[in-house]
Each structure stands twice: as structure tokens, then as C-alpha cells.
DOLOGU-809056 format. One record per residue (C-alpha): residue number from 0; residue in one letter; x, y, z. Coordinates in steps of 0.02 Angstrom, whole numbers, plus 50000, padded with zeros to 5 digits. Layout:
% residues N
<atom vexmi="NUM" base="a" u="X" v="Y" w="Z"/>
...
% end
This chain:
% residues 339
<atom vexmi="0" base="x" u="51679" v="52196" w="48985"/>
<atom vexmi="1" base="x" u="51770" v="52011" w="49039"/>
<atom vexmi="2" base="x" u="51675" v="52069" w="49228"/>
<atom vexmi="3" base="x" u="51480" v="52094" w="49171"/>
<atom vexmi="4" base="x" u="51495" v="51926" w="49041"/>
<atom vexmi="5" base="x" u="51567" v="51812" w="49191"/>
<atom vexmi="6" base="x" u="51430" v="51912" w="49301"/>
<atom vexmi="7" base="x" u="51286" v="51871" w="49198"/>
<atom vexmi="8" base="x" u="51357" v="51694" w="49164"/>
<atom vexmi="9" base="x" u="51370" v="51679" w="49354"/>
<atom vexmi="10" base="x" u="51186" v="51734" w="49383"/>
<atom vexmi="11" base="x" u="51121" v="51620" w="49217"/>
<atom vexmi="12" base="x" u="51185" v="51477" w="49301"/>
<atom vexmi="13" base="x" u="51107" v="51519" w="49470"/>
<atom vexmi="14" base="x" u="50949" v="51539" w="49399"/>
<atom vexmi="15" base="x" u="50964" v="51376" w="49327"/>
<atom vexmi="16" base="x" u="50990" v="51288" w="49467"/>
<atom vexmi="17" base="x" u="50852" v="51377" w="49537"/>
<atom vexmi="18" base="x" u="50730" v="51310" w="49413"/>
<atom vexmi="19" base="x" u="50797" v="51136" w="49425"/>
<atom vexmi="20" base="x" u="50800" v="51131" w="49604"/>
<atom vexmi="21" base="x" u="50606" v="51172" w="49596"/>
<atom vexmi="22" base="x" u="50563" v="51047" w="49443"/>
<atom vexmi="23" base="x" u="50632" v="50912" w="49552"/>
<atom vexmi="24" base="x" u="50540" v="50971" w="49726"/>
<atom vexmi="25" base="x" u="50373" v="51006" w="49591"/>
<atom vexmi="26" base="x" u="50388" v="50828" w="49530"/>
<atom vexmi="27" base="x" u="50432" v="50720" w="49714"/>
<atom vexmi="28" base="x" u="50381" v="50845" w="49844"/>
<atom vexmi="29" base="x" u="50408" v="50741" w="50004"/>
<atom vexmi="30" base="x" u="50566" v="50658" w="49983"/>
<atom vexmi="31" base="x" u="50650" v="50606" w="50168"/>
<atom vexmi="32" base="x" u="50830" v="50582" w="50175"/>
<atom vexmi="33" base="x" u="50839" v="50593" w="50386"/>
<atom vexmi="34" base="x" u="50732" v="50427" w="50478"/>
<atom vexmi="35" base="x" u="50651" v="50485" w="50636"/>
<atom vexmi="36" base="x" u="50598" v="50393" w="50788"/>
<atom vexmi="37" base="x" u="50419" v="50434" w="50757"/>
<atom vexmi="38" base="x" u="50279" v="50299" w="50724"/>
<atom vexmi="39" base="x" u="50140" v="50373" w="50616"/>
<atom vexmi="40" base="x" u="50002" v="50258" w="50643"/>
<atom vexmi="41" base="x" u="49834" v="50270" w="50531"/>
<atom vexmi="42" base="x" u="49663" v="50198" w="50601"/>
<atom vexmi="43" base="x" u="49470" v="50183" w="50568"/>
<atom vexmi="44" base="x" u="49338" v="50184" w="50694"/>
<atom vexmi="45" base="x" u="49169" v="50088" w="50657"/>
<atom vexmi="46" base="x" u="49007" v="50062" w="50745"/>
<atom vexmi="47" base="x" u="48928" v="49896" w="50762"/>
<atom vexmi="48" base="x" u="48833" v="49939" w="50594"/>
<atom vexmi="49" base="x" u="48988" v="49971" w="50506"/>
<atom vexmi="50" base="x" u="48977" v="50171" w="50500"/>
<atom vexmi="51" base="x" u="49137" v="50254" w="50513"/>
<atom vexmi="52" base="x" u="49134" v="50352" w="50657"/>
<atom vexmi="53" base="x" u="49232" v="50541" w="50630"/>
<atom vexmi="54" base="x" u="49194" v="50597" w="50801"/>
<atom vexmi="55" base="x" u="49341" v="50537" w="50924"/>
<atom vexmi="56" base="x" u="49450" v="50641" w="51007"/>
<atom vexmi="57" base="x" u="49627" v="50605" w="51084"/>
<atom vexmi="58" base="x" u="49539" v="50587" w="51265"/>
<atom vexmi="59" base="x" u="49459" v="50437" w="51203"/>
<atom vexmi="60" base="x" u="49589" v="50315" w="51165"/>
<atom vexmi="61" base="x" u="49750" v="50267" w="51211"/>
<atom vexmi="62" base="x" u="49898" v="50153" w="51113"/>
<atom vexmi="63" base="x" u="49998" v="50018" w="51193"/>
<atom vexmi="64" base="x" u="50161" v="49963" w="51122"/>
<atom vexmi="65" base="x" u="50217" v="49799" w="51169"/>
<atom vexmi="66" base="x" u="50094" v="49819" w="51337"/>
<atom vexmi="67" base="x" u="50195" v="50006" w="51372"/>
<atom vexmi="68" base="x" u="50071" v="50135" w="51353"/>
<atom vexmi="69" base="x" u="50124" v="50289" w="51243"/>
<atom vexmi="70" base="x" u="50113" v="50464" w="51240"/>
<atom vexmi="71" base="x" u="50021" v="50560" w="51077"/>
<atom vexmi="72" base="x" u="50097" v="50699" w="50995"/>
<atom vexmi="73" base="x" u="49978" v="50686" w="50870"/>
<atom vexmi="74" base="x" u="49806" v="50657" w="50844"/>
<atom vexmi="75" base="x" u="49702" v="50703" w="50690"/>
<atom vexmi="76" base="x" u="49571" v="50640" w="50563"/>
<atom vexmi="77" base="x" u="49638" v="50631" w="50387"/>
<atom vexmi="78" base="x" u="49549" v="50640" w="50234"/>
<atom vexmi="79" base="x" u="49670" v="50731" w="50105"/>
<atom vexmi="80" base="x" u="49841" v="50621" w="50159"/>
<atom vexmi="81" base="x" u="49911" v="50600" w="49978"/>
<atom vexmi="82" base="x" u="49907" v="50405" w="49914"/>
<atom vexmi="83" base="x" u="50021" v="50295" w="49845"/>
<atom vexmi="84" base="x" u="49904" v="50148" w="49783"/>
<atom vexmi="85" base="x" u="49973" v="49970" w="49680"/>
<atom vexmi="86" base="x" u="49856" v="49887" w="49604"/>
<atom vexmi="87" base="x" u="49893" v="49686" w="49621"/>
<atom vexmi="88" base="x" u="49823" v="49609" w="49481"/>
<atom vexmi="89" base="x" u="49795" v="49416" w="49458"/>
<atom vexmi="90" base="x" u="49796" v="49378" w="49281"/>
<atom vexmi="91" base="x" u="49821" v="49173" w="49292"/>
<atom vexmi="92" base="x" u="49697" v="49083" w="49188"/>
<atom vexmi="93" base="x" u="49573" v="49084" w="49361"/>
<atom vexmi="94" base="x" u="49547" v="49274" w="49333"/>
<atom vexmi="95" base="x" u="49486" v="49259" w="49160"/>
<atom vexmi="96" base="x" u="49299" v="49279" w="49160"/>
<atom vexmi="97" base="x" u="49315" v="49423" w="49292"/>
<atom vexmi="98" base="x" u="49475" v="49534" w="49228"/>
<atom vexmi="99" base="x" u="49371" v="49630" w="49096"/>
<atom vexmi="100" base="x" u="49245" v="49668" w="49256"/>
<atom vexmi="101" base="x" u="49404" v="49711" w="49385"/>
<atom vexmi="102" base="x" u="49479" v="49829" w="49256"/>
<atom vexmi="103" base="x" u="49329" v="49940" w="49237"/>
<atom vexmi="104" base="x" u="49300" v="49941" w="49409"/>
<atom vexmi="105" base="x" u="49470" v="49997" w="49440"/>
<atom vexmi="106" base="x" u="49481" v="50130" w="49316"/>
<atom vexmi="107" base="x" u="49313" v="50199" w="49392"/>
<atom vexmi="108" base="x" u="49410" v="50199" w="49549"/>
<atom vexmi="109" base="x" u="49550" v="50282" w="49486"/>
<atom vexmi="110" base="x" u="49443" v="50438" w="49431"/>
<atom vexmi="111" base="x" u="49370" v="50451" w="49581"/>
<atom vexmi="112" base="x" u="49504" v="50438" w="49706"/>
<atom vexmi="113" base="x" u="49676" v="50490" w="49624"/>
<atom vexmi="114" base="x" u="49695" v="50664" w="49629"/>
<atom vexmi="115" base="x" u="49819" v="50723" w="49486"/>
<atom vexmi="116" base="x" u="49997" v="50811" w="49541"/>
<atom vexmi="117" base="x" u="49945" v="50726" w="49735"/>
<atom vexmi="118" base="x" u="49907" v="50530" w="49737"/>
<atom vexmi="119" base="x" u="49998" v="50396" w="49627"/>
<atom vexmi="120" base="x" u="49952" v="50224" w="49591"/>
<atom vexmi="121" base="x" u="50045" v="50080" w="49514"/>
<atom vexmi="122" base="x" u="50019" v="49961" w="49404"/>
<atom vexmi="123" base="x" u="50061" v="49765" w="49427"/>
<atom vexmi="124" base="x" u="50011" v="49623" w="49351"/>
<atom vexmi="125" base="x" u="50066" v="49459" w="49426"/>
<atom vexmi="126" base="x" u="50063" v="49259" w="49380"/>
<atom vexmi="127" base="x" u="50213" v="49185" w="49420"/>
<atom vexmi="128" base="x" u="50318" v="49341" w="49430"/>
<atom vexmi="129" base="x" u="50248" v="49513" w="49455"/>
<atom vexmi="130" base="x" u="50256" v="49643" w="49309"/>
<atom vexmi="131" base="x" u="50286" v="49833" w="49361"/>
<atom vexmi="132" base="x" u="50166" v="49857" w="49195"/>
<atom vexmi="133" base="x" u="50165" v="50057" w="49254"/>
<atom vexmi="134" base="x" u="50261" v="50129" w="49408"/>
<atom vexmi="135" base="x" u="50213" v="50250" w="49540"/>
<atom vexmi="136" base="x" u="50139" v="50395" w="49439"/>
<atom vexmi="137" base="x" u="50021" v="50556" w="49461"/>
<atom vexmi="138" base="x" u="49985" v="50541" w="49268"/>
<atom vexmi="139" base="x" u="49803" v="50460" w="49260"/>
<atom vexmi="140" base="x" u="49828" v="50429" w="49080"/>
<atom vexmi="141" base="x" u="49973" v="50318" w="49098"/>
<atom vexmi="142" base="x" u="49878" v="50222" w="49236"/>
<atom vexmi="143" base="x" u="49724" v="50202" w="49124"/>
<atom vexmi="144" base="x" u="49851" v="50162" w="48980"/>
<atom vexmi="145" base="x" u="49957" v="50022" w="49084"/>
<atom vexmi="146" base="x" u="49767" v="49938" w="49138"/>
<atom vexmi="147" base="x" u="49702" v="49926" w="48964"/>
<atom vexmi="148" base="x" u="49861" v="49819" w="48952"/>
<atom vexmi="149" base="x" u="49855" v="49712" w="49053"/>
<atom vexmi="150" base="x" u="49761" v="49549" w="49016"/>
<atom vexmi="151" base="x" u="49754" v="49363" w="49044"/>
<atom vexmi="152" base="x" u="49915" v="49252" w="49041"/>
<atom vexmi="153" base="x" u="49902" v="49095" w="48913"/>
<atom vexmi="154" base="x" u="50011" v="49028" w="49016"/>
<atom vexmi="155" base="x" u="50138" v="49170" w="48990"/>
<atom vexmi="156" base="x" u="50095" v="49357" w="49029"/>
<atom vexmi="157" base="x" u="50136" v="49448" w="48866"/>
<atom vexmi="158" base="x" u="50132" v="49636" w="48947"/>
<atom vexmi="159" base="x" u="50286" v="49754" w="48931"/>
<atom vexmi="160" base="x" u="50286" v="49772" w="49107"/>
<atom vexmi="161" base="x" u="50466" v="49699" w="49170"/>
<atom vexmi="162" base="x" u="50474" v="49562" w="49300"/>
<atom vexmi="163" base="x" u="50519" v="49631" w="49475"/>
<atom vexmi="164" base="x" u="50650" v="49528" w="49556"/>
<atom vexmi="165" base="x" u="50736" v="49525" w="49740"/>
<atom vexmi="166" base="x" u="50680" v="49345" w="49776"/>
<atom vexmi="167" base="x" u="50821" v="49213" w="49770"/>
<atom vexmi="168" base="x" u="50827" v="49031" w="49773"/>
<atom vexmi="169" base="x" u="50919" v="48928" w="49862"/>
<atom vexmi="170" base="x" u="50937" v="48771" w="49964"/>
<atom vexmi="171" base="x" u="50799" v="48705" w="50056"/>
<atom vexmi="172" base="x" u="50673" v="48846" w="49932"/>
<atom vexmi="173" base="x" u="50565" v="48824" w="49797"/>
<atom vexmi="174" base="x" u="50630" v="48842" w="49621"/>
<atom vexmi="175" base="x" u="50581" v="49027" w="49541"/>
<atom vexmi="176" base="x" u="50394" v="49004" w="49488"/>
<atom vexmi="177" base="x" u="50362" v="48921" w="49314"/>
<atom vexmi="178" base="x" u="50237" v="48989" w="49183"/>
<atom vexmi="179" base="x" u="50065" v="48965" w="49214"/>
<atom vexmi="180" base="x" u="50077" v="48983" w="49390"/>
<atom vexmi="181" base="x" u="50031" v="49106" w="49531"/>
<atom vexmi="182" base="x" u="50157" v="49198" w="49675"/>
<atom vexmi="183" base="x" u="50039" v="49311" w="49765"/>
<atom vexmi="184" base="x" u="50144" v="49308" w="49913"/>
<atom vexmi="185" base="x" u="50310" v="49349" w="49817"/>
<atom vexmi="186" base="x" u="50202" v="49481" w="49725"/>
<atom vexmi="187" base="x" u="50156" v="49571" w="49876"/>
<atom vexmi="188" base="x" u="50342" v="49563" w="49953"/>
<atom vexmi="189" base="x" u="50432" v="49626" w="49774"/>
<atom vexmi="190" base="x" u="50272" v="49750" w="49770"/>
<atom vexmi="191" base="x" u="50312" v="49826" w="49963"/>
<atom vexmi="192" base="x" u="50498" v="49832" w="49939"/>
<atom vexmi="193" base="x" u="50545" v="49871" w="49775"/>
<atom vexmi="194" base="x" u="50391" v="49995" w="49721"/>
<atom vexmi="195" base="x" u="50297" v="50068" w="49881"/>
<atom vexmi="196" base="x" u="50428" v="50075" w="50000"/>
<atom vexmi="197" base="x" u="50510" v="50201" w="49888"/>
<atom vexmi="198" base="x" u="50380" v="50320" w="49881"/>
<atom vexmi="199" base="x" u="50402" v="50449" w="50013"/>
<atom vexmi="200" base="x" u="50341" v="50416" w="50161"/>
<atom vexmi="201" base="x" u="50224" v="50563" w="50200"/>
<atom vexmi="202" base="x" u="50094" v="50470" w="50082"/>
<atom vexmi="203" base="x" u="49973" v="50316" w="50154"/>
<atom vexmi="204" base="x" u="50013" v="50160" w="50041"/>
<atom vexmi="205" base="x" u="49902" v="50031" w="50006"/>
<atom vexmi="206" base="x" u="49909" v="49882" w="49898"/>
<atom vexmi="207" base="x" u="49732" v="49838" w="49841"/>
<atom vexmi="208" base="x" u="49755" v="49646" w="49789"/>
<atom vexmi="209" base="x" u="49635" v="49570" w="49662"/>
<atom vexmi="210" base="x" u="49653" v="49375" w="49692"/>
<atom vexmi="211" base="x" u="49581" v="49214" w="49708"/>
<atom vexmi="212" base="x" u="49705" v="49186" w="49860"/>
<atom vexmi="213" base="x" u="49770" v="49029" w="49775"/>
<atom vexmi="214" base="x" u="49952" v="49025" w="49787"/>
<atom vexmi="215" base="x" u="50047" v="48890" w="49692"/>
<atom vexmi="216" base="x" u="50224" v="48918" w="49697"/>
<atom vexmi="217" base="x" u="50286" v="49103" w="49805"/>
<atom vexmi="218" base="x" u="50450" v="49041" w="49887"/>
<atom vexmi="219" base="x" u="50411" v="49146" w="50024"/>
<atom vexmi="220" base="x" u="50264" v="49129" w="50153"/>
<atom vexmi="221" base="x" u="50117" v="49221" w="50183"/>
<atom vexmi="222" base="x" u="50184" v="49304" w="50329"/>
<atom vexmi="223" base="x" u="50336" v="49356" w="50235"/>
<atom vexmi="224" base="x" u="50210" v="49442" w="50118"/>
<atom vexmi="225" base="x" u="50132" v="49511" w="50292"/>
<atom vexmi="226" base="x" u="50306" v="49575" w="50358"/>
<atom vexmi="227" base="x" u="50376" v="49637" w="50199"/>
<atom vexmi="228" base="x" u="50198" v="49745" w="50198"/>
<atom vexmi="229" base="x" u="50217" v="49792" w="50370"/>
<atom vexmi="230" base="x" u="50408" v="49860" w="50340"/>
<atom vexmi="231" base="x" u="50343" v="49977" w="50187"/>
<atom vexmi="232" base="x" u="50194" v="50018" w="50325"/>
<atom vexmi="233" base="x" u="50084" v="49971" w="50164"/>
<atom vexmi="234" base="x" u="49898" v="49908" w="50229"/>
<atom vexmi="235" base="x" u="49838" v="49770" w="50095"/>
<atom vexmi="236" base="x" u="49636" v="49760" w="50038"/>
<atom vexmi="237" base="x" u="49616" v="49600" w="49982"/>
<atom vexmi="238" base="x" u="49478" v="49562" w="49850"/>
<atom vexmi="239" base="x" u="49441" v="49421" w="49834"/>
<atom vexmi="240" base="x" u="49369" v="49370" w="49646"/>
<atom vexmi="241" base="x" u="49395" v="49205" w="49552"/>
<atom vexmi="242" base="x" u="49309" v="49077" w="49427"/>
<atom vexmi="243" base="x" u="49209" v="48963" w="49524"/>
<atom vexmi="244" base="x" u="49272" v="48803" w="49412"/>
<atom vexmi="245" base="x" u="49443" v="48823" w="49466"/>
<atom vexmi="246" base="x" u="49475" v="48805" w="49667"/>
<atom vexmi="247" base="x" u="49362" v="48953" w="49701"/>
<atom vexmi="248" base="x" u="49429" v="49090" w="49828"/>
<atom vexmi="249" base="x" u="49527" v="49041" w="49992"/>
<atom vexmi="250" base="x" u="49438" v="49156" w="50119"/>
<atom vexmi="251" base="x" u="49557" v="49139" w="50252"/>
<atom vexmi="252" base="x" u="49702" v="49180" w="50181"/>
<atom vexmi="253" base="x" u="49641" v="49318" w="50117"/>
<atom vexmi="254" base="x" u="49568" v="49395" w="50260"/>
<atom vexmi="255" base="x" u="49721" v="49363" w="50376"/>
<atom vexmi="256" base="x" u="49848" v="49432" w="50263"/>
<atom vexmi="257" base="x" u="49732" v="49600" w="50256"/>
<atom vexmi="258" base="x" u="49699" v="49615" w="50420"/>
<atom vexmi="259" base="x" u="49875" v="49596" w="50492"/>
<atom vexmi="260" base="x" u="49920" v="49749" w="50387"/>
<atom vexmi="261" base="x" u="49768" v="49844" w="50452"/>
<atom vexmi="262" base="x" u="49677" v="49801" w="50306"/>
<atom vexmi="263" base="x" u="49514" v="49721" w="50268"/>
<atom vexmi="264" base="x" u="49444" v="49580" w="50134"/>
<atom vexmi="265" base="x" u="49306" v="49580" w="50021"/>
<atom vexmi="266" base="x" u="49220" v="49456" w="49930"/>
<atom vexmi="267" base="x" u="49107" v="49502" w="49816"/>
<atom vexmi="268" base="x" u="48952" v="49393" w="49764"/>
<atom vexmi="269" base="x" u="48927" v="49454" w="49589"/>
<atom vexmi="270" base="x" u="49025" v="49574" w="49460"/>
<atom vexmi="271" base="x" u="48913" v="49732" w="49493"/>
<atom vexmi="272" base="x" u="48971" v="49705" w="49671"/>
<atom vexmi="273" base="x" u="49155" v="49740" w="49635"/>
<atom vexmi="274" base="x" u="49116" v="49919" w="49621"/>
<atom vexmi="275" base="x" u="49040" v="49931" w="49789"/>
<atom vexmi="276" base="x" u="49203" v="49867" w="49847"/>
<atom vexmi="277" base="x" u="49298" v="50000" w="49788"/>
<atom vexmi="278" base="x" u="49182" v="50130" w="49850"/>
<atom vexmi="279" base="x" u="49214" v="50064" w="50022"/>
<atom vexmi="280" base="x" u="49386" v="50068" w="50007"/>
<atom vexmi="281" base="x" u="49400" v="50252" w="49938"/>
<atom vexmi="282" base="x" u="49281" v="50298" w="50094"/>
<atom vexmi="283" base="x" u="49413" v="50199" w="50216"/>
<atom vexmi="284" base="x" u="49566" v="50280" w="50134"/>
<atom vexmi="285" base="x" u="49487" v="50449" w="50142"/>
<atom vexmi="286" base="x" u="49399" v="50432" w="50314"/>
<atom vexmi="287" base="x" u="49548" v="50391" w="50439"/>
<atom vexmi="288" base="x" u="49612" v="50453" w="50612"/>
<atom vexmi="289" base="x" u="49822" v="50482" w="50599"/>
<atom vexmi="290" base="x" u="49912" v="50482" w="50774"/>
<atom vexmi="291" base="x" u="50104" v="50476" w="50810"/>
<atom vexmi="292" base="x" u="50183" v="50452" w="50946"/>
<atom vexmi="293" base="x" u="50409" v="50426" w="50976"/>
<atom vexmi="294" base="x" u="50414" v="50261" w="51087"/>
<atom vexmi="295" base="x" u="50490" v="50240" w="51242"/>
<atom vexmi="296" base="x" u="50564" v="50091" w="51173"/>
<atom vexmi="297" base="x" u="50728" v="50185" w="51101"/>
<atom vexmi="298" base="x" u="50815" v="50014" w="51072"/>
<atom vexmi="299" base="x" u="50819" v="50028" w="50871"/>
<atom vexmi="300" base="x" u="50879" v="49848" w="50843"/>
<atom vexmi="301" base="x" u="50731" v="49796" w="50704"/>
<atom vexmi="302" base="x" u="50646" v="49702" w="50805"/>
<atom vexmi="303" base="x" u="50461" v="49688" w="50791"/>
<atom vexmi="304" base="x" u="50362" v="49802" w="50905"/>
<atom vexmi="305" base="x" u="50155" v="49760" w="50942"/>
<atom vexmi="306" base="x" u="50046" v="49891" w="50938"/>
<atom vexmi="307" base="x" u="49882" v="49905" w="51022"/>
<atom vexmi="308" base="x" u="49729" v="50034" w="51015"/>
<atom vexmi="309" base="x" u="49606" v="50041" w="51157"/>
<atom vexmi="310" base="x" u="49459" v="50156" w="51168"/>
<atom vexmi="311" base="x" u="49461" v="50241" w="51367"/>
<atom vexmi="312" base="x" u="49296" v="50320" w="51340"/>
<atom vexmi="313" base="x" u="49162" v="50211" w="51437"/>
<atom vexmi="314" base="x" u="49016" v="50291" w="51334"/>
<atom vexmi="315" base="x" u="49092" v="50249" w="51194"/>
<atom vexmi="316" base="x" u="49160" v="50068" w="51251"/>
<atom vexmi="317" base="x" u="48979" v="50026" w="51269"/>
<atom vexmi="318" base="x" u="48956" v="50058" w="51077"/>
<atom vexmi="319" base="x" u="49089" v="49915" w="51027"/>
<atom vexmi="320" base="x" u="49167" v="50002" w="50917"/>
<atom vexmi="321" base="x" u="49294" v="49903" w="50794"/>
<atom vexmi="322" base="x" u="49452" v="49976" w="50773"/>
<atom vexmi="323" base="x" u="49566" v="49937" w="50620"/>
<atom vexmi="324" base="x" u="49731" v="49978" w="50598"/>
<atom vexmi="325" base="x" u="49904" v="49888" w="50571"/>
<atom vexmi="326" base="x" u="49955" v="49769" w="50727"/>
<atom vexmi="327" base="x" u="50122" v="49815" w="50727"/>
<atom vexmi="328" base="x" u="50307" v="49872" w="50635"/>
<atom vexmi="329" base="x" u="50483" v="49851" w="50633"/>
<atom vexmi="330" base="x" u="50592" v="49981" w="50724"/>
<atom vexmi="331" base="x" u="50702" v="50018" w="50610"/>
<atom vexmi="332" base="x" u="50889" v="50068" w="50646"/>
<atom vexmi="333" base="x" u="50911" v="50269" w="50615"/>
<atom vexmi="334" base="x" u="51020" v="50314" w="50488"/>
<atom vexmi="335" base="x" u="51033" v="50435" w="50360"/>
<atom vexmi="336" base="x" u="50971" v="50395" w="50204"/>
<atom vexmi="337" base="x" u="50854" v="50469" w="50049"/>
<atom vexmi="338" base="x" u="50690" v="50385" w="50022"/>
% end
């Protein structure tokens, strides 16, 4: 009798771990814990009139790292890559009049593009620190839950989102941003290393950063902001949106930080324009070429490494077509570790 209890107990247990082991792959199905050499490398191809182009084959192209040409394994067109999305929101007093306009915009967005038990989008707020308002989530309803709150500082933000922190003073840097201020570069770095770097990294991530490009007081640069983006392999879309009587919308800063993630910037003329915007960036998300390739370059020392697309085809050279995709990355050092 002692024998068949301790068997069934034996074969209770088992089937207990069987169930947990599956909750936890059902609820973070792609999670890494062995680096590769292997540089997965996402692109667009438009023509001169700005239609994506879905026709190109491997033949047609060829990618140069650090001048070395490289040698496809694979070449695809994506359009069901799962997401991981943060949504950057500026919510200093410059963001007032347009907020209640950037919030529906993004919540129609959100029902178009995130596809429940698949993509997951963040939530994050930002003046002078960013607010992690909602985490990385599949559940729509806590997205649409964290954006209804998520409103205007006066000075202070008064979300329950808590601060995200990494960045440290010290000599020579800027003391940590005051109240009433705005750190969209120390946003962006917190955003790609403490949210979207952790999300496994199968998925495309994408910040999608609704600013007025006036910074005030990030004690890190711009192209901090641009590396620590480039080290999550997180493309930025920059929108720009602000209230004309403050300083208005810095164009250029905008449009470089997007671009040297692979990214693009929009500036939309009028609030009804916003949700164009977004439109074009659920087409671009969904309508993208993935290649990979293991570079020839095995010298894993973290340096930076410059990538470079080039279309072979001469019929198609003739067609100027405009390539986007992220400049470069950082080889990281392998190592064992779970993402």
C-alpha cells in the first residue's frame, strides 16, 4: 500500500511540473539563455514615391560590414515577427494641448496592430524621469488602462508608474533632472536597457517616441540615447508633436536620433494627421525584409561594427530605391546568459 501512495505521489508531482513548465513557456515563449554570433538585421525597401516595395529577392542585394562583404543565411520578408512596442510619452507642460489627441491615436493603434497572446507594448510616460506606467504586456486592457492614466505633469507627473533608474551622477554630469523638466535622451536609454532589452529577442522592438525633441536636462547625450537603442537593437519612430508657444519641435534631432536606429520621423501638421502617422508605422513594422548573416569578424570585443545594404540589381539600382534599416550594432561578447 506504502508503494502505490509514494507512486501516485511521484507521478502527481510530475504532472505538476509538467503543467508549470508549460504555463511558463505559454506565458514567455521565446526566452534565450545561449547568445549566438548571428546578426538579425530588419530592413524596408521604398520606391522614389515612397511605396514599400515586397518584391526583392536575396540576388538583389548584398550587406557590408565594416566594408567586408557578408554571406546570407537568411533572407525573408516578415510581416507576422511578434512586437515588443514602448510607447515614449512626453507629458511636460509642452504636450498639453496635444496629449488628449496622442492618446487616442495610440489606443487606435494599439487595436490595430497588437495581436493578443503575440505582440506586447509598454507603457512610459516621461518628464524628468521616465515612468514604467505599464510594462511589457500581451493584455490590451492593461495597455488601454495604463494610457488613460497617463496625463500632463503640473510640474510633477502624478501617475503610479515608478521612476526607472540606471543613470548616475557624478563629477563633471548634470545633477538628476528636477521637476518640470524633460530627459528624452535618458528616457530612451532607461527605456532600451531596463524594459526592451529584456524582452526576448525573437520579437522586433521599437520605441515609438511622442516628443517635441526639446531636451532640458538628460545627463546623457543624444547619441548615448542612439547607442543604448542600438545595443537593445530597438529602431526609434520619432513623432514629433508640440505646442507651438513653447520652443516648437527640434526637427533635427529628431530625425537623426530615428534614423541612426533605422527608424524614421514624423511631423505631423495637424491632430487628424497623427493617425496617419501611426498607420505608416504599423505598415513599416508589418512590411519588412529580415536577413542574418554570422560575421567574419569573430573578434567579440563590443566594439561597434557598421553595417551597410547595397542593392546589386542594376534594374533595380535605376529605381533609387531607399533603404532603411539600423546603421550598425555592438558585437557583443558570447556568454551564457537568460534574456
Amino acid at each position: 500500500m506504502k508503494l502505490t501512495l509514494l507512486a501516485i505521489l511521484l507521478l502527481l508531482n510530475s504532472l505538476a511540473c509538467d503543467v508549470w513548465a508549460q504555463a511558463r513557456v505559454d506565458q514567455d515563449d521565446d526566452v534565450i539563455r545561449v547568445e549566438t554570433d548571428v546578426t538579425n538585421l530588419p530592413f524596408t525597401a521604398n520606391d522614389k514615391n515612397n511605396r514599400f516595395i515586397t518584391t526583392l529577392e536575396q540576388s538583389d542585394i548584398r550587406v557590408l560590414e565594416d566594408g567586408v562583404p557578408q554571406r546570407l543565411f537568411t533572407f525573408q520578408r516578415e510581416t507576422d515577427r511578434p512586437l515588443s512596442i514602448a510607447f515614449l510619452i512626453d507629458v511636460s507642460q509642452s504636450e498639453e494641448r496635444t496629449l488628449p489627441e496622442e492618446k487616442r491615436a495610440a489606443r487606435s493603434f494599439i487595436e490595430t496592430i497588437i495581436q493578443s497572446k503575440k505582440d506586447q507594448a509598454a507603457i512610459i510616460p516621461f518628464t524628468g524621469s521616465a515612468f514604467l506606467e505599464q510594462g511589457l504586456t500581451r493584455d490590451v486592457f492593461a495597455i488601454y488602462r495604463a494610457l488613460e492614466r497617463v496625463e500632463v505633469a503640473q510640474p510633477a507627473y502624478l501617475g503610479s508608474g515608478r521612476a526607472l533608474t540606471g543613470i548616475t551622477s557624478g563629477p563633471g554630469m548634470k545633477r538628476p533632472p528636477q521637476e518640470g523638466s524633460t530627459a528624452i535622451w535618458e528616457a530612451i536609454s532607461l527605456t532600451s536597457s531596463e524594459v526592451l532589452v529584456k524582452s526576448p529577442v525573437q520579437r522586433r522592438r521599437a520605441i515609438i517616441l511622442l516628443t517635441d525633441g526639446q531636451d532640458t536636462t538628460s545627463r546623457v547625450k543624444a547619441i548615448d540615447a542612439v547607442n543604448a537603442a542600438l545595443d537593445a537593437e530597438t529602431i526609434i519612430y520619432a513623432i514629433g508633436i508640440g505646442d507651438s508657444k513653447y520652443e516648437g519641435v527640434d526637427r533635427d534631432v529628431l530625425r537623426g536620433i530615428a534614423e541612426r536606429t533605422g527608424g524614421r520621423a514624423f511631423f505631423p501638421k495637424k491632430d487628424v494627421d497623427l493617425s496617419s502617422v501611426f498607420k505608416e508605422i504599423e505598415q513599416e513594422l508589418r512590411t519588412q525584409y529580415l536577413i542574418a548573416y554570422s560575421s567574419t569578424n569573430k573578434n567579440r570585443n563590443g566594439a561597434y561594427r557598421q553595417i551597410r545594404i547595397e542593392v546589386t540589381n542594376p534594374a533595380l539600382q535605376k529605381e533609387q530605391l531607399k533603404l532603411r534599416y539600423r546603421p550598425g550594432y555592438f558585437a557583443k561578447p558570447l556568454q551564457n546568459r537568460e534574456r
